[in-house]
DOLORO-33870 format. One record per residue (C-alpha): residue in one letter; x, y, z. Coordinates in Angstrom, 1 decimal. Example, Ala and Ser with C-alpha at 12.3 -4.5 7.8 and 13.67 -1.06 7.14 Angstrom:
<pts>
+-----+--------+--------+--------+
| res |      X |      Y |      Z |
+-----+--------+--------+--------+
|   A |   12.3 |   -4.5 |    7.8 |
|   S |   13.7 |   -1.1 |    7.1 |
+-----+--------+--------+--------+
</pts>
This chain:
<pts>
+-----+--------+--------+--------+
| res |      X |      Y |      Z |
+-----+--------+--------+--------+
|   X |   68.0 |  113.8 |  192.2 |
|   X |   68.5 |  110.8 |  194.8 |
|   X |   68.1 |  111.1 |  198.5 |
|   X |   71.6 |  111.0 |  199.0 |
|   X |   72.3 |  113.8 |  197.1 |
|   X |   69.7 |  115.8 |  198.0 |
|   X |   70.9 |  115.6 |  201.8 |
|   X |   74.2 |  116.7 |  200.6 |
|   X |   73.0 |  119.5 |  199.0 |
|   X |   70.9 |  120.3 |  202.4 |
|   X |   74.0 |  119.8 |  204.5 |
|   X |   76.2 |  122.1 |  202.2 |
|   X |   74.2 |  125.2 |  202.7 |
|   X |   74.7 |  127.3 |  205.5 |
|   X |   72.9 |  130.5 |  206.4 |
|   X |   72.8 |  133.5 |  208.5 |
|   X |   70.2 |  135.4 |  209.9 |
|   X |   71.2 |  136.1 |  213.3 |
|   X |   74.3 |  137.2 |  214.9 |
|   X |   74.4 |  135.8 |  218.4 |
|   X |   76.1 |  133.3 |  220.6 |
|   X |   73.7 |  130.1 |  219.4 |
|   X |   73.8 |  131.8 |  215.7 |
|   X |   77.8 |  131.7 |  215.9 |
|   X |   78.1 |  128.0 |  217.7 |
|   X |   76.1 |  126.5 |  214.5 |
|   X |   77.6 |  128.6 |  211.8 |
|   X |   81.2 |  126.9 |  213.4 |
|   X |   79.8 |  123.7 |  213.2 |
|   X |   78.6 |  123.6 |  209.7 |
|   X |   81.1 |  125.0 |  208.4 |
|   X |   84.0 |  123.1 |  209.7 |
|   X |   81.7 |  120.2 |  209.1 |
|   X |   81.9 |  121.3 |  205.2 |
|   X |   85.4 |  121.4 |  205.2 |
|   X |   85.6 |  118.3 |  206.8 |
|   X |   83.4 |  116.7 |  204.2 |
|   X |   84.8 |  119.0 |  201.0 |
|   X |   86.8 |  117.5 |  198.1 |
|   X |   89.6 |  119.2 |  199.0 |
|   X |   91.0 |  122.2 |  200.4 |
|   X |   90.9 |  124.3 |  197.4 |
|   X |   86.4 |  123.7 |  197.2 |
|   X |   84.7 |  126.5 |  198.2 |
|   X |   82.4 |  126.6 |  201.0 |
|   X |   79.0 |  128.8 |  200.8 |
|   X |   77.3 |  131.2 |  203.2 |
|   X |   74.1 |  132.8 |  202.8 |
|   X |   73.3 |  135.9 |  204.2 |
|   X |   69.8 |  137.3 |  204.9 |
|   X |   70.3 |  139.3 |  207.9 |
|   X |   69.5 |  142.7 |  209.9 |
|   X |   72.4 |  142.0 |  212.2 |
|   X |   73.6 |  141.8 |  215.7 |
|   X |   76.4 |  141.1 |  218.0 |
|   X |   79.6 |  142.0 |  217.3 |
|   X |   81.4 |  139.2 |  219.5 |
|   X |   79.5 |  136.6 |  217.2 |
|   X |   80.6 |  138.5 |  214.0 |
|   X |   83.9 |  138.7 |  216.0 |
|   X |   83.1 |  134.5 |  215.7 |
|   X |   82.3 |  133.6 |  213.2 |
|   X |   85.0 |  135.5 |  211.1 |
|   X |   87.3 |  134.1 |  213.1 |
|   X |   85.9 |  130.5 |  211.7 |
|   X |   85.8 |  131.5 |  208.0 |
|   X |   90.0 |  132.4 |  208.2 |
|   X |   90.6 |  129.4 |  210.2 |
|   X |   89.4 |  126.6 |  207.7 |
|   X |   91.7 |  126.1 |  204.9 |
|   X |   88.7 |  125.9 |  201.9 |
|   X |   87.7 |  129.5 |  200.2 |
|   X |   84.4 |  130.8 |  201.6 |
|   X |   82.1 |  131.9 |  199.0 |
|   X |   79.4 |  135.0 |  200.8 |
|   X |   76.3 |  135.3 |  199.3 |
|   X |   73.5 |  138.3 |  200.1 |
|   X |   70.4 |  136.9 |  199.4 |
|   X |   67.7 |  139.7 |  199.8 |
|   X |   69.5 |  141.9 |  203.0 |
|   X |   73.1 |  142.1 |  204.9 |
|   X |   72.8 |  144.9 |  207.2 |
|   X |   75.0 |  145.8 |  210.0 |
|   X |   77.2 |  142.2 |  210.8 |
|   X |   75.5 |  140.8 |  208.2 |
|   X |   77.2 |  143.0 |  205.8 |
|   X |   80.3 |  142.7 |  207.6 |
|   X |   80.4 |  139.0 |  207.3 |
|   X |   79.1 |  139.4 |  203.5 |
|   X |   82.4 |  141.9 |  202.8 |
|   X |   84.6 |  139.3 |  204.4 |
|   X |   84.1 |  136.5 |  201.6 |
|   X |   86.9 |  135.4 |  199.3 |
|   X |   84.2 |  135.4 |  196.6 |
|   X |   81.4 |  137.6 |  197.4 |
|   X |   78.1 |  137.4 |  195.9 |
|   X |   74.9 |  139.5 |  196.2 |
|   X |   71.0 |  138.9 |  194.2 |
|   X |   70.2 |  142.0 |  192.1 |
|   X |   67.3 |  143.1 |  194.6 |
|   X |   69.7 |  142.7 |  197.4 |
|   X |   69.6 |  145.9 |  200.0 |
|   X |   73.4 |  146.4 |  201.9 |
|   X |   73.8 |  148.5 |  205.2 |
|   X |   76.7 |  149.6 |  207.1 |
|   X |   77.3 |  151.9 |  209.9 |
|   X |   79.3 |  152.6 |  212.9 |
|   X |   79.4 |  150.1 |  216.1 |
|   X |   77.1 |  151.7 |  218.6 |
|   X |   77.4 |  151.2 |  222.5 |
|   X |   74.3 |  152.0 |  225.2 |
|   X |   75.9 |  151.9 |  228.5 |
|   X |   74.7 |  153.4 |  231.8 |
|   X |   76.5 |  153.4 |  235.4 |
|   X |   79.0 |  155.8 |  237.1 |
|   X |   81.4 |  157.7 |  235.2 |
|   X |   84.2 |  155.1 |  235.3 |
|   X |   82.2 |  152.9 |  233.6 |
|   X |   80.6 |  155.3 |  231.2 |
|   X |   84.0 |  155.8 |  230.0 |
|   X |   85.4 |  152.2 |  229.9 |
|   X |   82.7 |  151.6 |  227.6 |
|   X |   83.0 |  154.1 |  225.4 |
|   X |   87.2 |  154.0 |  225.0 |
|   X |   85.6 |  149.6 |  224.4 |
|   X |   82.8 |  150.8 |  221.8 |
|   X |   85.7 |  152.8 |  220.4 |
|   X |   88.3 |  150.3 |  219.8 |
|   X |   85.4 |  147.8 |  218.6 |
|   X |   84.4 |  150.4 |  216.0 |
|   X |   88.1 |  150.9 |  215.1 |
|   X |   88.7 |  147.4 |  214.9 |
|   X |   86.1 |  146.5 |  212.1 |
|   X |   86.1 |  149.5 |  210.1 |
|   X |   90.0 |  148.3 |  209.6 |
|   X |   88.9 |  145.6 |  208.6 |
|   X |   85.5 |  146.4 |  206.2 |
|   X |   88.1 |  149.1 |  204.8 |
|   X |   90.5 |  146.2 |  204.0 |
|   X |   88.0 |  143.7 |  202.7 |
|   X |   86.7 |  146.4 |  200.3 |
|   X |   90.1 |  148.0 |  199.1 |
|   X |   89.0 |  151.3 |  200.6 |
|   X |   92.1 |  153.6 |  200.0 |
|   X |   93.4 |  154.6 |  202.8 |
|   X |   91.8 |  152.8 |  205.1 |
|   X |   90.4 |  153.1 |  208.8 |
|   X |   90.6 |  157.0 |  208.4 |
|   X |   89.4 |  157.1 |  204.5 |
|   X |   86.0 |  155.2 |  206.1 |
|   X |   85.4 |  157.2 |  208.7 |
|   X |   85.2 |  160.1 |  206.4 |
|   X |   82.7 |  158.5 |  204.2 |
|   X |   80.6 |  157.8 |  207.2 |
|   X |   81.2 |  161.9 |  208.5 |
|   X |   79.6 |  162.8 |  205.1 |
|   X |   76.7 |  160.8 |  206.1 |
|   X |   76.6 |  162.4 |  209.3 |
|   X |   77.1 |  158.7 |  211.0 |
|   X |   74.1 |  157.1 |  209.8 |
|   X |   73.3 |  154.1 |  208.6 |
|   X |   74.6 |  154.1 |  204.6 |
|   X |   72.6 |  152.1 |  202.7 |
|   X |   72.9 |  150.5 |  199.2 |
|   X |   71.1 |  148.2 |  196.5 |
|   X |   73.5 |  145.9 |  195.0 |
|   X |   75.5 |  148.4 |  192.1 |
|   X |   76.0 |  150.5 |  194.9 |
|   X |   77.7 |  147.4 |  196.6 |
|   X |   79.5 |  146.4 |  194.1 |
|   X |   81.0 |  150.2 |  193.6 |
|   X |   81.9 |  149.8 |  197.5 |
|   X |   83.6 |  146.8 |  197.3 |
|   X |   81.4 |  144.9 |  199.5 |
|   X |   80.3 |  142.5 |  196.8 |
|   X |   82.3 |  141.7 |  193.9 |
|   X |   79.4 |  139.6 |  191.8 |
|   X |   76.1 |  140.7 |  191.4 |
|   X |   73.5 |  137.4 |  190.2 |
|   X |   73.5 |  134.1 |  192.2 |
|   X |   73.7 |  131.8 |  189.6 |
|   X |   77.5 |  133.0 |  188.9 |
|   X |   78.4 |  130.6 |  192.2 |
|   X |   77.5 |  128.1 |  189.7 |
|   X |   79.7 |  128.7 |  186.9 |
|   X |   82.8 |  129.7 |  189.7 |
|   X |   82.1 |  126.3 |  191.4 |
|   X |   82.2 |  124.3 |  188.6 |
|   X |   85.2 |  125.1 |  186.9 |
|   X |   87.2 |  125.9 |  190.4 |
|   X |   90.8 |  124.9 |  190.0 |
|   X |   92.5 |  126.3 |  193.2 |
|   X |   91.4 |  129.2 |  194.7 |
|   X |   93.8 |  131.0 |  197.8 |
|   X |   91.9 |  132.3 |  200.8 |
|   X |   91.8 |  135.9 |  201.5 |
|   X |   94.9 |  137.5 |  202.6 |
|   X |   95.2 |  138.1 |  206.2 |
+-----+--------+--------+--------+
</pts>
C-alpha cells in the first residue's frame, strides 16, 4: 500500500471515545471533512465506537452532524458503547458491533444542588433530556411503541444500567450486524444507500 493511500485510509477513520465539547468539535470536523472528500453522496462514512460515555449536549452534537451530511454513516462498536456511546452507535444507518462487543444503556441522570427553584428546574430539564433520547433510541431501534414501551423495559430493570453482549444487541435493535469485516463486503458493492429517516 503507497503513502498516499495509506493516509487516506488514516484520514477516513473516525473514532469515538469521549463525549465532550473538544470530542464533538473533532468528530464535526472529520466527518464533514469525509464527506467533503467522498465519492459521492451515496459513500458511506464510518464511525468507530469504543466508549463509556458522557455528555449529552455532545451526543446532542454530534447527532446532529451525522443527519446533517448527505452520505450514509456506517456505526461501528468496537469492544464497548455504553451510555452516549450506545446512543450514537443505535443512530447509524448501518450499524455494526465485533462479536466481543459489550452495549449499555440507561436513563439520563441529573446531580443538581441549590434552592428548591432550581432543584426543580433541573429536574423538569433532566426530564425532558431523558424524554428526548429515549424517543429517539426507541425510534432508531423500532421499539414498538415507543417513548412509553422503553420506559417500561427500563422499570423492569428497576432503572439500572441494562447491559448486553452483542446478540443481545442485535435482539434490541441497537446493532443490526454483528462481525466487522461485513463493512467490507457493504462498502464495496454500495450502490445508493438513503440516510436514516428523520
Amino acid at each position: 500500500m503507497s503513502d498516499n493511500e495509506q493516509n487516506r485510509d488514516k484520514r477516513e477513520e473516525v473514532w469515538v471515545h469521549t463525549f465532550d465539547e473538544e470530542a464533538a468539535h473533532k468528530f464535526r470536523e472529520h466527518l464533514i471533512r469525509q464527506a467533503r472528500e467522498a465519492p459521492s453522496p451515496n459513500h458511506p462514512l464510518i464511525v468507530y465506537i469504543d466508549s463509556y460515555g458522557g455528555s449529552a449536549d455532545s451526543l446532542a452534537a454530534m447527532i446532529e452532524t451525522m443527519d446533517e451530511i448527505p452520505n450514509p454513516v456506517y456505526t461501528v462498536c468496537m469492544g464497548k458503547a455504553m451510555s452516549a456511546g450506545a446512543f450514537l452507535l443505535s443512530h447509524g444507518d448501518q450499524r455494526f458491533c465485533g462479536q466481543h462487543s459489550r452495549i449499555m444503556i440507561h436513563e439520563c441522570a441529573g446531580f443538581v444542588c441549590g434552592n428548591v427553584n432550581d432543584i426543580s428546574n433541573e429536574t423538569k430539564e433532566t426530564q425532558r433530556i431523558n424524554k428526548h433520547f429515549l424517543t429517539l433510541l426507541a425510534k432508531n431501534c423500532k421499539v414498538r411503541g415507543g417513548y412509553g414501551a422503553l420506559r417500561k423495559i427500563f422499570r423492569v430493570h428497576e432503572g439500572r444500567e441494562i447491559y448486553m453482549d452483542a446478540q443481545a444487541a442485535k435482539r434490541f435493535g441497537i446493532v443490526d450486524y454483528i462481525g466487522v469485516p461485513v463493512i467490507e463486503i457493504a462498502l464495496m458493492y454500495v450502490t445508493s444507500t438513503h440516510k436514516r429517516q428523520q
